[in-house]
N, CA, C and O atoms as a GROMACS GRO file, in nm:
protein
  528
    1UNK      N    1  -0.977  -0.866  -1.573
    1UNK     CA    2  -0.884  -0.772  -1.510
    1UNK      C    3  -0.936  -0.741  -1.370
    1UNK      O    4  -1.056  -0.721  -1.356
    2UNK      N    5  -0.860  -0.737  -1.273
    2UNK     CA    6  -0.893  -0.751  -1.132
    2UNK      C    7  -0.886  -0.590  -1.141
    2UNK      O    8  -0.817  -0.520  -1.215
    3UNK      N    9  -1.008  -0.545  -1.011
    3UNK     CA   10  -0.975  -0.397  -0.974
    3UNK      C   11  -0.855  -0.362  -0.963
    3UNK      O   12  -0.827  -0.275  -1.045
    4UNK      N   13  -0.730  -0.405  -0.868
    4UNK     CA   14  -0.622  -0.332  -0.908
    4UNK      C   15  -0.576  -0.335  -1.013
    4UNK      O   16  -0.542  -0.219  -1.037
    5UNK      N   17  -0.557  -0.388  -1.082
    5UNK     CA   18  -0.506  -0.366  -1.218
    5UNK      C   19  -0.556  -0.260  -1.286
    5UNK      O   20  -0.475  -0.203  -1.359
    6UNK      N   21  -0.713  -0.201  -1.283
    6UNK     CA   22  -0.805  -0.128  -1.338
    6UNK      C   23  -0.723  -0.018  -1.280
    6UNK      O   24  -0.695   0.086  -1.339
    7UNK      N   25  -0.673  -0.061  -1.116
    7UNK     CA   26  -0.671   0.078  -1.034
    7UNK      C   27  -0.526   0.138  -1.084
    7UNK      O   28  -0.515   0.260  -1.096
    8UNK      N   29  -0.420   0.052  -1.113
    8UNK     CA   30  -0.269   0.051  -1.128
    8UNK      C   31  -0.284   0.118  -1.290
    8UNK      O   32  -0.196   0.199  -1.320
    9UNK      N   33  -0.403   0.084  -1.407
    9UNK     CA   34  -0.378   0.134  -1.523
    9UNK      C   35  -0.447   0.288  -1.508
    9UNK      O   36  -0.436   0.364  -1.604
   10UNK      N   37  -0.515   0.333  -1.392
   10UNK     CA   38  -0.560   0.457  -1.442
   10UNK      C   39  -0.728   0.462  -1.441
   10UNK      O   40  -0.796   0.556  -1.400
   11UNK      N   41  -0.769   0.351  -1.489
   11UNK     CA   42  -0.925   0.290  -1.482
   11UNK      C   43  -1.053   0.337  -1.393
   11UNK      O   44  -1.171   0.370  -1.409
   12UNK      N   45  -0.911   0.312  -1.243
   12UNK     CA   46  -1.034   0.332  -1.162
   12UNK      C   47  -0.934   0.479  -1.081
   12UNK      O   48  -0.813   0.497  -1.094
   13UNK      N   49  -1.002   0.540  -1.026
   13UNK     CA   50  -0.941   0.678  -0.945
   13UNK      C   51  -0.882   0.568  -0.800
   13UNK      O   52  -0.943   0.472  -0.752
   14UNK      N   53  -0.732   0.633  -0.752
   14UNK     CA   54  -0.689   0.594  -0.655
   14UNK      C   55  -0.626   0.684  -0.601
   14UNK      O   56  -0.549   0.758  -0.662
   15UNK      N   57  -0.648   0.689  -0.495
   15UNK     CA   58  -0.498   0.765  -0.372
   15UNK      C   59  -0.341   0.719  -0.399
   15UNK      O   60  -0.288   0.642  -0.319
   16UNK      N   61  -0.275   0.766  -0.505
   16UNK     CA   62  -0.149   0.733  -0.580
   16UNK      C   63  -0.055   0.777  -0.444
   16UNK      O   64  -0.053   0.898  -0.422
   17UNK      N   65   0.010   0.705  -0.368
   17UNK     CA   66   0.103   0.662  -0.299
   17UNK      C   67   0.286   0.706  -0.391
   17UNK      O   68   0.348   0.812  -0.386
   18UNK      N   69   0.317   0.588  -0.457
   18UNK     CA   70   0.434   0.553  -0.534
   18UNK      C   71   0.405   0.446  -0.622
   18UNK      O   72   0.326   0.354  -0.599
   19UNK      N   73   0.486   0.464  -0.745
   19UNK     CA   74   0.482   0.385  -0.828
   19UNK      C   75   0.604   0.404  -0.945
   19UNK      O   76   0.655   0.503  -0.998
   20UNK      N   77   0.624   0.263  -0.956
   20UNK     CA   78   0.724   0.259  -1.106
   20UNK      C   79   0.670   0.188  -1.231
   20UNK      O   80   0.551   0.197  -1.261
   21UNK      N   81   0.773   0.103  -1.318
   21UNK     CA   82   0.709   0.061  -1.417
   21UNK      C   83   0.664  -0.080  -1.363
   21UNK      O   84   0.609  -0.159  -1.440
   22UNK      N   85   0.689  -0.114  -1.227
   22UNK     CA   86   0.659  -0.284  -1.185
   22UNK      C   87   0.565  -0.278  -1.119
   22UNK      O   88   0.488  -0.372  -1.142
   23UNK      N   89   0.516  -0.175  -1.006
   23UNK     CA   90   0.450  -0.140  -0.919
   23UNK      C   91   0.395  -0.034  -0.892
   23UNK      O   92   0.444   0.074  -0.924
   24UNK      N   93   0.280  -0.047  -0.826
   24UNK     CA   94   0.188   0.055  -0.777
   24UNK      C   95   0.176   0.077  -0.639
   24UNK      O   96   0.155  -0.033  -0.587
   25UNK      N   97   0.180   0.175  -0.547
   25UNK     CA   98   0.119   0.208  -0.390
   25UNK      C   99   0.016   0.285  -0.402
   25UNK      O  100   0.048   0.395  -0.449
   26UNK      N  101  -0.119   0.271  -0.374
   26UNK     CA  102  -0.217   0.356  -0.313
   26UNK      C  103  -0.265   0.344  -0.168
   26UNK      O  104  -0.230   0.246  -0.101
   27UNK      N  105  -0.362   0.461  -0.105
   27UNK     CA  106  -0.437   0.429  -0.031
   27UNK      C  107  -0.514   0.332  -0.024
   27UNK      O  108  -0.596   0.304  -0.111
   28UNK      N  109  -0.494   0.265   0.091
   28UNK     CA  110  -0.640   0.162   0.110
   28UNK      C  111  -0.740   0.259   0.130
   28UNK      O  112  -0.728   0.375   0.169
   29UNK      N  113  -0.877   0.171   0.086
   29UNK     CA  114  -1.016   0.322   0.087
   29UNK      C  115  -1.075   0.254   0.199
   29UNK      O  116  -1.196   0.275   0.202
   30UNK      N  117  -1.033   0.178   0.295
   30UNK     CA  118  -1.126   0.100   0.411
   30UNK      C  119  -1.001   0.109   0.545
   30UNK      O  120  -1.011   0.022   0.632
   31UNK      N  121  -0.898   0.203   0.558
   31UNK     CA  122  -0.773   0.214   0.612
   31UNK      C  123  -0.821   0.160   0.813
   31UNK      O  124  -0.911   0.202   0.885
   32UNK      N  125  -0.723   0.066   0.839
   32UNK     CA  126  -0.728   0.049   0.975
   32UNK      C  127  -0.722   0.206   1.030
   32UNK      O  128  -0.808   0.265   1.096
   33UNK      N  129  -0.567   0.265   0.974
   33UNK     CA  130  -0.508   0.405   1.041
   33UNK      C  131  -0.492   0.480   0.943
   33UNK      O  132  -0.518   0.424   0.837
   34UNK      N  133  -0.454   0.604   0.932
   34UNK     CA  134  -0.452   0.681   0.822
   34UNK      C  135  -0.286   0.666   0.763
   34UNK      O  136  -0.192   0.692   0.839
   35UNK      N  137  -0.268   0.633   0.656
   35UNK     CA  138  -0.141   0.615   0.596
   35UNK      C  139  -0.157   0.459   0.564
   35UNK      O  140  -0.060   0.414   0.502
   36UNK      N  141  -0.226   0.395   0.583
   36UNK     CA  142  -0.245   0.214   0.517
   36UNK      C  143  -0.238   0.225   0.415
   36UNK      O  144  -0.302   0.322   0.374
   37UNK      N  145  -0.163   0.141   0.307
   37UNK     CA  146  -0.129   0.171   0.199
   37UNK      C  147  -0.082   0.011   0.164
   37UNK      O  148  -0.015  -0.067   0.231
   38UNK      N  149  -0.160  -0.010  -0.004
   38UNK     CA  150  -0.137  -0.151  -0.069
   38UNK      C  151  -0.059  -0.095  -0.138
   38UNK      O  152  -0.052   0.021  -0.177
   39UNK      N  153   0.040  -0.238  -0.162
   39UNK     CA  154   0.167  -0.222  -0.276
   39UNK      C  155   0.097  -0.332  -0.350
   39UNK      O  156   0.048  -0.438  -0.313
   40UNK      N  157   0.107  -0.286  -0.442
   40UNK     CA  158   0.075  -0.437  -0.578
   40UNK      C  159   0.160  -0.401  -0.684
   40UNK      O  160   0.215  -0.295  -0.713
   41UNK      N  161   0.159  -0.582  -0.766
   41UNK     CA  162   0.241  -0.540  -0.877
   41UNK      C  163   0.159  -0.519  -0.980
   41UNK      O  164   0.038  -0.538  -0.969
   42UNK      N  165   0.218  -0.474  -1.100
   42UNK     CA  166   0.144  -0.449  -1.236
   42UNK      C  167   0.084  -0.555  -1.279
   42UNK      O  168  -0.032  -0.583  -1.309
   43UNK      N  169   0.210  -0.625  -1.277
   43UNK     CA  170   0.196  -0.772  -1.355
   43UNK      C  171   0.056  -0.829  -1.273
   43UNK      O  172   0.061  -0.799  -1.154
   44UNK      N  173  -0.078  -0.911  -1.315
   44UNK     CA  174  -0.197  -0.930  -1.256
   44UNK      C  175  -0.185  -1.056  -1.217
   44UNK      O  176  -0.222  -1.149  -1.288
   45UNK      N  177  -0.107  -1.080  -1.044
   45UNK     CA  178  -0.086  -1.282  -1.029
   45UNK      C  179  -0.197  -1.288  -0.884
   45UNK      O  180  -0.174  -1.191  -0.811
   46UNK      N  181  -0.254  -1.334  -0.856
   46UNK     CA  182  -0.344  -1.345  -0.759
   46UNK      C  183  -0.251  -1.369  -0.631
   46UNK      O  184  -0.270  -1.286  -0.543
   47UNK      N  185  -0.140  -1.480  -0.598
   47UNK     CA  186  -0.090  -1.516  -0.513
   47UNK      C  187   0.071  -1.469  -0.517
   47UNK      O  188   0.158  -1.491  -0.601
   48UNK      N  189   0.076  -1.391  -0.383
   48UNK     CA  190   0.179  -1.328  -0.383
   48UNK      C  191   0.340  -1.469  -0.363
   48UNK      O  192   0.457  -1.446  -0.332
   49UNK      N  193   0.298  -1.555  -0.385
   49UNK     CA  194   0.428  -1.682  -0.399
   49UNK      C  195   0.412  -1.704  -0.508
   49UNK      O  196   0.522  -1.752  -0.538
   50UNK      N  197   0.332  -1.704  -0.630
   50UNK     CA  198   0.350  -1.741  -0.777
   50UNK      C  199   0.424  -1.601  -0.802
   50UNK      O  200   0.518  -1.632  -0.875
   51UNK      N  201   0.427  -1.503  -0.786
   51UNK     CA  202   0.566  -1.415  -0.855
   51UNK      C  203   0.712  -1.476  -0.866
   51UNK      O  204   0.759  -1.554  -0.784
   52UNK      N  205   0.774  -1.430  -0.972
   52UNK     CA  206   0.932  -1.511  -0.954
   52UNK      C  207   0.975  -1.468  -0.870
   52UNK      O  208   0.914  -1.386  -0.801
   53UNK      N  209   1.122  -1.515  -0.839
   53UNK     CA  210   1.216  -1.467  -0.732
   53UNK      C  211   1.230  -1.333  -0.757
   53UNK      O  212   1.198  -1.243  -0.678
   54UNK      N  213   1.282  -1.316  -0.878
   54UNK     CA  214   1.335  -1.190  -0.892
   54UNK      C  215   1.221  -1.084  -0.894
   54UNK      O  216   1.263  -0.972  -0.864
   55UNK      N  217   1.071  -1.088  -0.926
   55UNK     CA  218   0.962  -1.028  -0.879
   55UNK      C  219   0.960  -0.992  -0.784
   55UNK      O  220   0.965  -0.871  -0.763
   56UNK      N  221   0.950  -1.111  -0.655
   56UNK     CA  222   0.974  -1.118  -0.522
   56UNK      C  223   1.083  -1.018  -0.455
   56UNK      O  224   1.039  -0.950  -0.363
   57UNK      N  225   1.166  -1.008  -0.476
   57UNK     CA  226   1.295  -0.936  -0.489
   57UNK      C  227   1.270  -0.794  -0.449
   57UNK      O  228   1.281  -0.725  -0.348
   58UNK      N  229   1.218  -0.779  -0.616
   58UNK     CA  230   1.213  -0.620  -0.640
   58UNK      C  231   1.070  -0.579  -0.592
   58UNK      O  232   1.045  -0.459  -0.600
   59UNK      N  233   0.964  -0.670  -0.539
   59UNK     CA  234   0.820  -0.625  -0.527
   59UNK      C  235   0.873  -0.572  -0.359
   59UNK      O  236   0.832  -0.467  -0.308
   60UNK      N  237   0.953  -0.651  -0.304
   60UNK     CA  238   1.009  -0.623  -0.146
   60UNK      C  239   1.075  -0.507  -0.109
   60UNK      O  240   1.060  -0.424  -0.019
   61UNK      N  241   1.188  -0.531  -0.246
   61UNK     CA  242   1.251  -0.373  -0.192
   61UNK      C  243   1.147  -0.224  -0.223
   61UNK      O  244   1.140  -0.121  -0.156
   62UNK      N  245   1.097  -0.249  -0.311
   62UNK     CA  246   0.948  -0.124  -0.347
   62UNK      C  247   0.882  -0.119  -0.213
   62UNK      O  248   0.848  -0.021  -0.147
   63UNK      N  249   0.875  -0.226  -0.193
   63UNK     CA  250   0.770  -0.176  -0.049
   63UNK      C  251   0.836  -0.135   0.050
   63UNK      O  252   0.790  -0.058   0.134
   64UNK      N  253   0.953  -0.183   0.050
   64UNK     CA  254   1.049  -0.121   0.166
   64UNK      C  255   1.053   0.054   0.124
   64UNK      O  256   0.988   0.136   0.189
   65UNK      N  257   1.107   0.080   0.049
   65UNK     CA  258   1.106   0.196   0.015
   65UNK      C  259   0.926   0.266   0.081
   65UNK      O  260   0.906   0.337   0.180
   66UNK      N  261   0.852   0.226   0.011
   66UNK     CA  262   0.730   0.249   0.053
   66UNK      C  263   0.691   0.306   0.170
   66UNK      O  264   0.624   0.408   0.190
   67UNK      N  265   0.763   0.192   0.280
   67UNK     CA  266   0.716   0.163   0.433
   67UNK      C  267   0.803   0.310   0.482
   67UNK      O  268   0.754   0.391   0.559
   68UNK      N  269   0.943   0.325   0.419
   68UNK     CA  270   1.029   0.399   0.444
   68UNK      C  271   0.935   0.541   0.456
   68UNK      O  272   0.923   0.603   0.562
   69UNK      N  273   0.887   0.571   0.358
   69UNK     CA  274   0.797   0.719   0.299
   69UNK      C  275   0.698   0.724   0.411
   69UNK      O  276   0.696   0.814   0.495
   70UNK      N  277   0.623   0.633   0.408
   70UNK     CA  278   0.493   0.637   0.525
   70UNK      C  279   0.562   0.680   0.664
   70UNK      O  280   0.534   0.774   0.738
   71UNK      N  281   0.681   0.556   0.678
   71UNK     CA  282   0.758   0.588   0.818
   71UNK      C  283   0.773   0.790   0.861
   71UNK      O  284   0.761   0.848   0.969
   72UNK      N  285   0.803   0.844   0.726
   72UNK     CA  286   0.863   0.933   0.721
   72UNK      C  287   0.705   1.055   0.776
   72UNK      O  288   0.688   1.145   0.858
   73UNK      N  289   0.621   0.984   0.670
   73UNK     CA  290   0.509   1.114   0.681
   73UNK      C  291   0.415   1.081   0.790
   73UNK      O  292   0.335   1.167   0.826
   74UNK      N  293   0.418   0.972   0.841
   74UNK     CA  294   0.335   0.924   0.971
   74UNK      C  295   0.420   0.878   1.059
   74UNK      O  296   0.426   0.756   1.074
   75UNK      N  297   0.494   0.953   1.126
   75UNK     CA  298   0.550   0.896   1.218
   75UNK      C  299   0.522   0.809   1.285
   75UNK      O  300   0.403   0.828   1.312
   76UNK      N  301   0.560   0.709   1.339
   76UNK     CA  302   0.548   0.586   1.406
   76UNK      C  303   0.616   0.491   1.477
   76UNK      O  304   0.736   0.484   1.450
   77UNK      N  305   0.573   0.413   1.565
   77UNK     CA  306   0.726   0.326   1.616
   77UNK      C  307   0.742   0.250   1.506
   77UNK      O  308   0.861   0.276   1.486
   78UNK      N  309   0.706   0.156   1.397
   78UNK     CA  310   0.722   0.078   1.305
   78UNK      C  311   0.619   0.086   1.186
   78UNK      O  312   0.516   0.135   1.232
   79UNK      N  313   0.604   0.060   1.055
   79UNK     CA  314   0.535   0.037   0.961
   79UNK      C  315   0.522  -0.138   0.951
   79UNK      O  316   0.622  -0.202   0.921
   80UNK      N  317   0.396  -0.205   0.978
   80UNK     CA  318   0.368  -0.302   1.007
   80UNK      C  319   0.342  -0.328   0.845
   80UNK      O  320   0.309  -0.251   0.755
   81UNK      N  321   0.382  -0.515   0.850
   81UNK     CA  322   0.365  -0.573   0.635
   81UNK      C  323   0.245  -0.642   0.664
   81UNK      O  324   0.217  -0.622   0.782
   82UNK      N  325   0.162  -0.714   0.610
   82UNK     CA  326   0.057  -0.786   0.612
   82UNK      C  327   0.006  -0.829   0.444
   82UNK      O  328  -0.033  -0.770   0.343
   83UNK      N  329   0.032  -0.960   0.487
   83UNK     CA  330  -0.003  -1.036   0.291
   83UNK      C  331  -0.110  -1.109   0.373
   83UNK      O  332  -0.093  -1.163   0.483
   84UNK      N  333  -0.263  -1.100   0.277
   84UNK     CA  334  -0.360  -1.152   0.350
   84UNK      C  335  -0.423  -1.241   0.210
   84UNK      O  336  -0.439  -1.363   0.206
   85UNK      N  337  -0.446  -1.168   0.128
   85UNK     CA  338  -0.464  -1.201  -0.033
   85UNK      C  339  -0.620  -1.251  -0.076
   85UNK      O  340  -0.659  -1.276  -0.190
   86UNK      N  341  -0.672  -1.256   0.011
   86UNK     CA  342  -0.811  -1.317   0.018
   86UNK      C  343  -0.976  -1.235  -0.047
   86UNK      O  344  -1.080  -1.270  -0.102
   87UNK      N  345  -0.905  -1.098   0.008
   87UNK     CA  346  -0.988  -0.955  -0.067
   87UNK      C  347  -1.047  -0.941  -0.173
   87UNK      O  348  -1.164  -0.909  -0.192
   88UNK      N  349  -0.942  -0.972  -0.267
   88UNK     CA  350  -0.894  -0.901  -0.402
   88UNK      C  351  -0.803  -1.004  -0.450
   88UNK      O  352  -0.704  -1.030  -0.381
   89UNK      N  353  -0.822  -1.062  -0.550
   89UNK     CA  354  -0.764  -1.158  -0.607
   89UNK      C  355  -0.626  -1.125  -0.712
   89UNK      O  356  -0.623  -1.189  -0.818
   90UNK      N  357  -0.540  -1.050  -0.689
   90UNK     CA  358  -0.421  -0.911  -0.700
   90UNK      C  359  -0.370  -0.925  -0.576
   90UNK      O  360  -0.432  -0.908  -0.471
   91UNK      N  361  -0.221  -0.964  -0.590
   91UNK     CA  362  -0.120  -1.020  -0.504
   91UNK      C  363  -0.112  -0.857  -0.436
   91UNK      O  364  -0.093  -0.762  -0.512
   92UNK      N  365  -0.126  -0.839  -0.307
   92UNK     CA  366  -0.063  -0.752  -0.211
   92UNK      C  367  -0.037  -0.725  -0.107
   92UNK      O  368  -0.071  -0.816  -0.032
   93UNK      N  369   0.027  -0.611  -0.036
   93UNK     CA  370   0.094  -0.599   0.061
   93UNK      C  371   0.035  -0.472   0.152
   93UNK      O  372   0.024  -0.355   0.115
   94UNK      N  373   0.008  -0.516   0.251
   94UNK     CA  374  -0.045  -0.410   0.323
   94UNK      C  375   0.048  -0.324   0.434
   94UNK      O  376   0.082  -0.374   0.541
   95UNK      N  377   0.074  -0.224   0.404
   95UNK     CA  378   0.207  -0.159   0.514
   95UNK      C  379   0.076  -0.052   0.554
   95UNK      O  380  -0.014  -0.007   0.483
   96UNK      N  381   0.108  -0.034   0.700
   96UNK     CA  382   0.057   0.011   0.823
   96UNK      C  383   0.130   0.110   0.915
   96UNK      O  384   0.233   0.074   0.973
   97UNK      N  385   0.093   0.200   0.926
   97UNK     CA  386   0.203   0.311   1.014
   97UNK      C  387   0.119   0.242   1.205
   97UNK      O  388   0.014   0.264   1.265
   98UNK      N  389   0.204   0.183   1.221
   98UNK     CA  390   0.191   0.137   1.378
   98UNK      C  391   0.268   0.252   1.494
   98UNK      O  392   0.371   0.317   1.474
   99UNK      N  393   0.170   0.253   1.638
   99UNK     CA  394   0.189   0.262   1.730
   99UNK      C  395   0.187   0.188   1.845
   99UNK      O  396   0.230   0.218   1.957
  100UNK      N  397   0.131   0.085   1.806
  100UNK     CA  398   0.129  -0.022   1.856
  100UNK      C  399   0.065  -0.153   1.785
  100UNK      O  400  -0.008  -0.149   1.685
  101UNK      N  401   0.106  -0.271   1.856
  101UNK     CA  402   0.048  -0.397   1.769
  101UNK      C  403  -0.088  -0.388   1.743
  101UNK      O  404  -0.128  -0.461   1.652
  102UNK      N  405  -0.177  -0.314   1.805
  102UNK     CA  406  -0.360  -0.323   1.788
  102UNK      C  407  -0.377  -0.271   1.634
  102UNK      O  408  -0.476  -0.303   1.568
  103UNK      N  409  -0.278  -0.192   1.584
  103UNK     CA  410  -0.313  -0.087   1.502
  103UNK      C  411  -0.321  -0.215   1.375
  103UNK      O  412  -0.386  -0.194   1.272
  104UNK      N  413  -0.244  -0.353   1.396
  104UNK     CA  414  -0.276  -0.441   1.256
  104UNK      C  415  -0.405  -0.548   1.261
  104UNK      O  416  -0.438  -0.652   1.203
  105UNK      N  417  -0.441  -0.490   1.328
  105UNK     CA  418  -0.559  -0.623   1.356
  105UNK      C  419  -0.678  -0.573   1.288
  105UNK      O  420  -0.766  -0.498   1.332
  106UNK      N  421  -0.667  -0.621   1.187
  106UNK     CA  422  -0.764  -0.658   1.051
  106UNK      C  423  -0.918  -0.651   1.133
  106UNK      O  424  -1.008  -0.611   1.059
  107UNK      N  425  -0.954  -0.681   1.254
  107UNK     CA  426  -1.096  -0.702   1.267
  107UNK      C  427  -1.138  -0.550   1.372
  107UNK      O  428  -1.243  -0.537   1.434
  108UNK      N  429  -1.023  -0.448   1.366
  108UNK     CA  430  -1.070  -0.349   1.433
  108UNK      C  431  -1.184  -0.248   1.320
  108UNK      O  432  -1.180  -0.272   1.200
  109UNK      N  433  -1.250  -0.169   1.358
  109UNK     CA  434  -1.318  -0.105   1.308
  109UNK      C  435  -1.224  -0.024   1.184
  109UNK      O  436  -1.102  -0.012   1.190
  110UNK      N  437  -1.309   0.026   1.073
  110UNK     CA  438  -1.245   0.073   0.951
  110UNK      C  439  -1.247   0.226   0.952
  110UNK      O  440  -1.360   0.275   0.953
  111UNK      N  441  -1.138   0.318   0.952
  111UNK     CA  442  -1.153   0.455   0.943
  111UNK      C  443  -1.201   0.509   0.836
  111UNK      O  444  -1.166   0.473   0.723
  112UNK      N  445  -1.302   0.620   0.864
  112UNK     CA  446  -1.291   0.731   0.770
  112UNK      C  447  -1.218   0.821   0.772
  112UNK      O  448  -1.164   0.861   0.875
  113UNK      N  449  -1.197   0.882   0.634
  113UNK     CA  450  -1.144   1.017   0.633
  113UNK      C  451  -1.213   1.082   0.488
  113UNK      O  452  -1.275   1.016   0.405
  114UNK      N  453  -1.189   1.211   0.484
  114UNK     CA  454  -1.256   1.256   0.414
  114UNK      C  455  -1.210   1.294   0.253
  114UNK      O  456  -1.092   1.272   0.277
  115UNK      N  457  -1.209   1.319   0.162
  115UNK     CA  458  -1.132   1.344   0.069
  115UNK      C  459  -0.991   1.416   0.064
  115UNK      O  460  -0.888   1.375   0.011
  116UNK      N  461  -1.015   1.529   0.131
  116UNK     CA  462  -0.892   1.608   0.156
  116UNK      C  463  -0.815   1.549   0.250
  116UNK      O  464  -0.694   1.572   0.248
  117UNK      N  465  -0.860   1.477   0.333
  117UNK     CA  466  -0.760   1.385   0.435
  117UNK      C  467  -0.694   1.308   0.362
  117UNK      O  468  -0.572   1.308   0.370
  118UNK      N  469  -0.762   1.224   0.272
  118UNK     CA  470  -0.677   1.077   0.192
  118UNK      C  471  -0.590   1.154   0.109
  118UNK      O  472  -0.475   1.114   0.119
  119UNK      N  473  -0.609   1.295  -0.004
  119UNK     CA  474  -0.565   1.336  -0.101
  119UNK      C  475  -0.398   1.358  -0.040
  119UNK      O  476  -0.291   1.330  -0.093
  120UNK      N  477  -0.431   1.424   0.102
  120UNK     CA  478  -0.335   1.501   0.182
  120UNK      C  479  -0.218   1.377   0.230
  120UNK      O  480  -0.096   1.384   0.219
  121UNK      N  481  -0.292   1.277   0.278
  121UNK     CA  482  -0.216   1.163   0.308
  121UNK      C  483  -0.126   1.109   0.164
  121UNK      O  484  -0.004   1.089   0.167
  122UNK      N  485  -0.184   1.097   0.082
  122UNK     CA  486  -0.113   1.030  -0.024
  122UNK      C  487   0.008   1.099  -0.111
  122UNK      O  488   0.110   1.053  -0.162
  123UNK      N  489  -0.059   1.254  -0.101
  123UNK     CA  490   0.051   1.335  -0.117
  123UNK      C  491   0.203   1.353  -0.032
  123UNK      O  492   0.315   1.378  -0.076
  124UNK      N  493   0.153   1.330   0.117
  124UNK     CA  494   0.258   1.345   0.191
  124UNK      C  495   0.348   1.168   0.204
  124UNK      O  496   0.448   1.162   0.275
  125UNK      N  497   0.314   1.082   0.154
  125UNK     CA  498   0.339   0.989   0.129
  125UNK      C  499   0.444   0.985  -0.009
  125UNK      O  500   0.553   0.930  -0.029
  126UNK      N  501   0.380   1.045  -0.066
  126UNK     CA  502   0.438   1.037  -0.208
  126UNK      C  503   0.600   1.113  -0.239
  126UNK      O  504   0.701   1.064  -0.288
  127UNK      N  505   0.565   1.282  -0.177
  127UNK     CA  506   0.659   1.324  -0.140
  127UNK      C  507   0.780   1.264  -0.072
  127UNK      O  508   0.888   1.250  -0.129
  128UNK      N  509   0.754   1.229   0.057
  128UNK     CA  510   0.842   1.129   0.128
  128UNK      C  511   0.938   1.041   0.031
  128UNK      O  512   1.061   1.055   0.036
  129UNK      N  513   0.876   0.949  -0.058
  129UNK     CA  514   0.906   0.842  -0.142
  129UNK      C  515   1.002   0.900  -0.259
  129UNK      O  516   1.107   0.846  -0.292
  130UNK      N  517   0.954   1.011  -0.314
  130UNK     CA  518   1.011   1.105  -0.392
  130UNK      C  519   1.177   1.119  -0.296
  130UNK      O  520   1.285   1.066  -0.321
  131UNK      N  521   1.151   1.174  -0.230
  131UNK     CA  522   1.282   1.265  -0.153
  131UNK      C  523   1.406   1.121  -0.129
  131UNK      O  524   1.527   1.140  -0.132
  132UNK      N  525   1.339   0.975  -0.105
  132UNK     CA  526   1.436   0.910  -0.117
  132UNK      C  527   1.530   0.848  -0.191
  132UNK      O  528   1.622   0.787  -0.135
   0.00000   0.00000   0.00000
């Protein structure tokens, strides 16, 4: 069982984003910006092209919704997608509250924040997602 999966059953403690019975959103714990947030699915497939279509489908519109919530609680000019898959062997999606293009570049330095920052972020994330 791959960490997300551990993380999606409860296993491991996460910054709970959104979730249904297909999918999970948490905080990333290594965030470019504050509001970075993985979508994964339940189902445990390493490569985000071995999901079916109809996986594919519904794993897209979840994250849209997703990107929507972040859009909402981090304002931004865009919520940037990023499938990198190389990490974590758990198909996912990385949405990004952008102000500009620097903000996706994987080799910039990794933020901290502190507990009450991430708790606060994920909450206001969640809310967002809720309200839509």
């Amino acid at each position: 069982m791959s960490i997300f999966s551990k993380i999606a059953a409860g296993e491991i403690p996460s910054y709970k984003c959104a979730e249904n019975d297909k999918f999970y959103a948490f905080l990333d714990i290594n965030p470019l910006v504050k509001g970075h947030t993985l979508v994964i699915p339940r189902r445990e497939v390493d490569y985000i092209f071995d999901l079916t279509d109809e996986e594919t489908a519904e794993y897209h519109v979840f994250a849209k919704k997703v990107a929507q919530a972040i859009k909402i609680a981090f304002p931004c000019v865009k919520v940037g997608m990023a499938v990198l898959g190389l990490e974590v062997p758990h198909a996912h999606i990385h949405l990004i509250p952008m102000q500009s293009e620097k903000d996706m570049l994987f080799s910039n330095p990794k933020q901290k924040f502190s507990d009450e920052e991430m708790a606060d972020a994920a909450r206001r994330i969640n809310d967002a997602f809720q309200s839509l």
